[in-house]
C-alpha positions as CSV (number, residue, x, y, z in Angstrom):
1,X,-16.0,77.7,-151.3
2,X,-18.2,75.3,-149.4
3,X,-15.5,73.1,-149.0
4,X,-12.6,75.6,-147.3
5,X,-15.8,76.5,-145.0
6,X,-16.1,73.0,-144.0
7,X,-12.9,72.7,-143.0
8,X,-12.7,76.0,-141.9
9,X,-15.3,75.0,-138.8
10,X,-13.7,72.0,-138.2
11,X,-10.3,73.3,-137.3
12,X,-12.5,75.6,-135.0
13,X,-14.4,72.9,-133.6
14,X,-11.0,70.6,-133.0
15,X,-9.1,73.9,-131.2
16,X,-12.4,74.4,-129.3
17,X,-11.8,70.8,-127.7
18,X,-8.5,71.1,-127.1
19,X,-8.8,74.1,-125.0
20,X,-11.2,72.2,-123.0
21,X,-9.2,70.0,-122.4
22,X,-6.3,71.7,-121.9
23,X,-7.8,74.1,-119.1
24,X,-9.5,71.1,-117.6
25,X,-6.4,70.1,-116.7
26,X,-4.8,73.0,-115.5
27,X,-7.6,73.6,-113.3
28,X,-7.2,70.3,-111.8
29,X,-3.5,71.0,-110.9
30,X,-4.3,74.7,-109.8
31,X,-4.9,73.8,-105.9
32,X,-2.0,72.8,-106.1
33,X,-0.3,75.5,-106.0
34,X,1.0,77.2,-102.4
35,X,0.7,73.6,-101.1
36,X,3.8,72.4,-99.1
37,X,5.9,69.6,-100.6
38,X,5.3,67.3,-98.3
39,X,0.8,67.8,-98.7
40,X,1.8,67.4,-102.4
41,X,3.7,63.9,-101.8
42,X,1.1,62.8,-99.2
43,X,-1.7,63.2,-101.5
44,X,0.2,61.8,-105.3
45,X,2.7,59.6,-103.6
46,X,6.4,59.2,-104.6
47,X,7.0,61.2,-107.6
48,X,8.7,59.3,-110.6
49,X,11.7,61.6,-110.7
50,X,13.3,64.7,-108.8
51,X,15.8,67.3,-110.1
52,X,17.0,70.2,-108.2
53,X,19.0,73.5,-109.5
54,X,18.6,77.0,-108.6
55,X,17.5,76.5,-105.3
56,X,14.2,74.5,-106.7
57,X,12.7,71.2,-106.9
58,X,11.2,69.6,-109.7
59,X,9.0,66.4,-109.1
60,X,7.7,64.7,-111.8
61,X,4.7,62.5,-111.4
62,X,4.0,60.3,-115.0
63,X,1.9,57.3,-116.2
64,X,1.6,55.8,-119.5
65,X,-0.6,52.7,-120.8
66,X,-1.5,51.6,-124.0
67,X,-4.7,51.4,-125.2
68,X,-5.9,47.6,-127.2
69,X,-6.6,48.3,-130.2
70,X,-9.0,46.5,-133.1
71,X,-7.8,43.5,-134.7
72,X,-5.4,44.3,-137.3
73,X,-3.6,47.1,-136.0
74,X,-1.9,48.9,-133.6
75,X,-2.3,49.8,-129.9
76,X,-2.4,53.8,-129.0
77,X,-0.5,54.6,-126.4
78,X,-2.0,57.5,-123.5
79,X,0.4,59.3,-121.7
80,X,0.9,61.8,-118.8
81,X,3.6,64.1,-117.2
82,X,3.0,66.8,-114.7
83,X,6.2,68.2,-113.4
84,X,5.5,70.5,-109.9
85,X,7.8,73.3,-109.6
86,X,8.8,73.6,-105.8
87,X,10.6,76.6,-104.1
88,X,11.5,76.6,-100.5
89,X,8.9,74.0,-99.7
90,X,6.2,75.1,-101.5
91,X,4.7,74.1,-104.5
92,X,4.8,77.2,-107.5
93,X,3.9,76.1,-110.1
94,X,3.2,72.7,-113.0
95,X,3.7,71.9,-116.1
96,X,2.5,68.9,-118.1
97,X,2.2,67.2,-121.5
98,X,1.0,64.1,-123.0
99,X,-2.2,62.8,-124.3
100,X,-3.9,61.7,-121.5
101,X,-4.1,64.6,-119.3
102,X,-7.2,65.2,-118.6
103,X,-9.2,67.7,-116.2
């Protein structure tokens, strides 16, 4: 009983950070939005990548290092990708993933 408590308050604890996290970010990126294209590209620079279909644009602004790690193992690698959803010159809407996003 103890026991599935224990864990129970962890997994609670571990979703509570990740929603920090998560809205961090999102709230960093929500200025953002209803920005031109061009404010968006002054202030991140040249994105990584651009697509366009449907009449939008897609730029994609990534970065990804990796992270020493102790002797004997491994290095972790940290990652981000937040894509900015443009529509007749104005910025929408993002979307992101990786580890490393952080608000």
């Amino acid at each position: 009983m103890k026991r599935t408590l224990i864990l129970l308050i962890a997994a609670v604890a571990l979703s509570g950070c990740a929603t920090t996290t998560t809205s961090g970010y999102e709230k960093k990126l929500a200025p953002y939005n209803g920005i031109s294209e061009i404010d968006l590209i002054m202030l991140l620079g040249t994105p990584q990548q651009v697509y366009e279909e449907g009449g939008k644009k897609f730029l994609t602004y990534s970065f990804s290092r990796t992270v020493p790690a102790e002797q004997g193992s491994t290095g972790n690698t940290k990652s981000c990708q937040t894509t900015f959803e443009v529509e007749k010159g104005i910025v929408i809407g993002s979307t992101w993933k990786g580890n490393a996003c952080k608000g």
